[in-house]
C-alpha positions, -999 to 999 in steps of 0.1 A, spaced: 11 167 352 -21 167 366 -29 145 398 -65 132 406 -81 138 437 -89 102 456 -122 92 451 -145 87 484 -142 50 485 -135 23 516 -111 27 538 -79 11 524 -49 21 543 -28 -4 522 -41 13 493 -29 48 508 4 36 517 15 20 482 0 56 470 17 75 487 52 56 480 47 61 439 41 95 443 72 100 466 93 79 439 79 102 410 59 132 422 53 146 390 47 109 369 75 115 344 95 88 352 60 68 345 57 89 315 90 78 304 83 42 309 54 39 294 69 62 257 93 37 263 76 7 264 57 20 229 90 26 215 105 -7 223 69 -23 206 74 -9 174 109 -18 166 111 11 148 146 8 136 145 -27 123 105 -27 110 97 11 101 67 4 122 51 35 145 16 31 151 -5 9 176 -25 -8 145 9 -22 126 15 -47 156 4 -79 154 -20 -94 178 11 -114 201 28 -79 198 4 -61 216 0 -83 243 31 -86 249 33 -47 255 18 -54 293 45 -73 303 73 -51 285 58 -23 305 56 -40 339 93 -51 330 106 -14 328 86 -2 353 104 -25 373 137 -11 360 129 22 368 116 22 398 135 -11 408 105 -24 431 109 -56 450 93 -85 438 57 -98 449 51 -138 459 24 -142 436 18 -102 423 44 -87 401 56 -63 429 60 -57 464 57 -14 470 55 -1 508 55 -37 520 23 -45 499 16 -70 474 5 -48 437 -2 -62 404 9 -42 371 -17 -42 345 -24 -26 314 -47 -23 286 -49 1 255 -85 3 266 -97 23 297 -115 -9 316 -100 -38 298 -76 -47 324 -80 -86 327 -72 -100 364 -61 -133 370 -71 -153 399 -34 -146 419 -47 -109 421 -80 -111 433 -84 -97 468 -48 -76 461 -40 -42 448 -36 -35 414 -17 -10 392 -34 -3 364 -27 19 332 -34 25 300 -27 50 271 -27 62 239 3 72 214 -20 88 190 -36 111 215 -3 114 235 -27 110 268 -15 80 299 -33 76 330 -24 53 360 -42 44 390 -49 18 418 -74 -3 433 -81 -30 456 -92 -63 435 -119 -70 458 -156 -92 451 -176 -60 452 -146 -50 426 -148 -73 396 -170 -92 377 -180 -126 386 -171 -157 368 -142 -148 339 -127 -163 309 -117 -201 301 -81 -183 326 -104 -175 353 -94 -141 344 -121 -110 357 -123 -77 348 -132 -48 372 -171 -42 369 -187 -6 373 -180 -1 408 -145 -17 405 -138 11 380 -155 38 402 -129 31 429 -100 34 409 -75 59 426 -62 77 401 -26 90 405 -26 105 369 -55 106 345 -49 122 312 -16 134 316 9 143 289 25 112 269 59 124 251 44 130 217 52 107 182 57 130 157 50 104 129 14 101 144 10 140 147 17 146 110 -12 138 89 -12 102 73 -8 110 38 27 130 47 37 100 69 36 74 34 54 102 16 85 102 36 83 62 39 80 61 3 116 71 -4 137 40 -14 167 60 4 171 62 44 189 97 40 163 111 20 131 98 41 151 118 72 149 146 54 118 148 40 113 140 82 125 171 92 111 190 62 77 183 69 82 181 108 91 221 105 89 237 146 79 201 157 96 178 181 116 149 170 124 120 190 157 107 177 136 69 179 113 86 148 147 99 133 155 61 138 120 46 122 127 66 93 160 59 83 161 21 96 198 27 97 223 18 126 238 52 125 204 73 125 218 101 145 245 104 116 220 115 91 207 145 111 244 160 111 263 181 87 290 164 62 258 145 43 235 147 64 201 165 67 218 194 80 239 201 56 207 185 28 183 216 42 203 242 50 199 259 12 163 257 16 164 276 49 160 248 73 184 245 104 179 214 130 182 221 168 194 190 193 181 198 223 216 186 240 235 214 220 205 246 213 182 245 234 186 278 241 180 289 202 151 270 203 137 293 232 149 323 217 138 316 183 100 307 200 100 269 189 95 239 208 123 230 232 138 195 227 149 174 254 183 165 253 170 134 229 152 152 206 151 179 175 131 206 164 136 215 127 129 256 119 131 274 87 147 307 90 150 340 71 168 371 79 152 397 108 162 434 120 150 420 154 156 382 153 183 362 170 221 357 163 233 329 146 267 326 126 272 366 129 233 375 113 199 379 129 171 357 122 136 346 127 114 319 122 99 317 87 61 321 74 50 300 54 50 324 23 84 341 24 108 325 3 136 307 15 172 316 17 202 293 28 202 287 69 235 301 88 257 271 102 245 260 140 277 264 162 297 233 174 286 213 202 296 227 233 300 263 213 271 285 227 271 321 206 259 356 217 219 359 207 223 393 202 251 422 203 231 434 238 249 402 251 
């Protein structure tokens, strides 16, 4: 992930310190990255409600996400906490806020002339950025709500130190797939069936196991991606094996897919190559779209990793 450069603002060495301290914690942001898919995931209540996108919440919901995400920040990073700010980080008193909306943090009177953490994202462009600033007059808008909440004004916004701006936000696959493919897998009556229309349609993309989750609004989701029943066994005649990324991530590089996390799948339909990789004794390769499909070979057992090829 990308870092921003510090803007040319006023000397803050607070600022600098309280910088410097998140990016030791998490040089690379992924941890924040993680927090904040997280945070998203936890929202939705996928599981229980089917729910994935931003616009199904209701109005408490969403505000309620700036609290769930300064909560598990906090759990993360385990931060001390602030007298009247949310945290205490390299001695210094920092307020977590965010807003779906780049600007709309609102800043209530306890944070005024302290730093604040603010963030912001969006699932459906799988983008996050997260930066700090200093809460000052010259920061923020006079007067405020009927809370004596402010907002930062244009130079407030200007001074924003951004520690990541744009950077990668694990993506949700149910927001990548075009809408009209998303109702057709809910609109199966059957959880079993919805998972794998799921990984039928999701062919060479990434799968969190919370969309395998959404989809099948059963307890035992990750029992429905398996063989004996489940979609493994469902799509293997129609070509289709599904990778974890805790067992094959390595067929996943060799077969020139996406590689899933240890949380994840990536579903691939395969045919039979002179060239391609082994799996269960044959060689294969990814599928185009035109050529026919044949029934998948059997993924090895967990903690079974074969040969990719008789060079081996």
């Amino acid at each position: 992930m990308l870092k921003s450069e510090p803007p040319a603002t006023v000397f803050d060495p607070a600022l600098d310190e309280v910088a410097d301290e998140i990016l030791r914690l998490n040089p690379d942001g992924s941890k924040w990255a993680a927090v904040i898919r997280h945070t998203y995931d936890m929202i939705y209540n996928g599981q229980e409600t089917g729910r994935y996108r931003w616009d199904q919440l209701m109005k408490t919901e969403k505000t309620h996400f700036g609290t769930l995400f300064e909560i598990n920040a906090q759990r993360e990073f385990r931060f001390e906490g602030g007298d009247a700010t949310d945290y205490r980080i390299a001695g210094h008193q920092v307020d977590a806020k965010w807003s779906q909306s780049m600007g709309g943090w609102m800043l209530p009177p306890e944070v005024f002339g302290e730093l604040a953490l603010v963030a912001t994202g969006n699932d459906e462009t799988s983008r996050w950025s997260l930066g700090l600033v200093r809460v000052s007059e010259e920061n923020r808008r006079e007067g405020g709500n009927r809370d004596k909440k402010s907002q930062l004004n244009a130079a407030g916004r200007d001074a924003i130190r951004w520690l990541w701006r744009d950077a990668q936000l694990r993506p949700n696959v149910l927001l990548q797939l075009p809408r009209s493919t998303v109702d057709h897998i809910f609109s199966h009556r059957a959880g079993t069936q919805r998972t794998n229309r799921l990984f039928r349609e999701a062919e060479g993309m990434i799968v969190h196991r919370n969309a395998v989750a959404t989809v099948s609004r059963q307890l035992d989701h990750q029992k429905r991606v398996r063989y004996n029943g489940g979609a493994r066994s469902a799509l293997a005649p129609e070509g289709f094996v599904i990778l974890s990324g805790m067992y094959h991530a390595y067929l996943a590089e060799a077969l020139d897919v996406p590689i899933p996390a240890p949380d994840e799948y990536v579903s691939v339909r395969l045919v039979l190559s002179d060239d391609g990789v082994y799996i269960d004794g044959r060689r294969w390769r990814r599928a185009n779209v035109e050529e026919p499909s044949r029934p998948a070979p059997r993924l090895p057992e967990p903690g079974l990793r074969e040969q990719l090829s008789d060079d081996l």
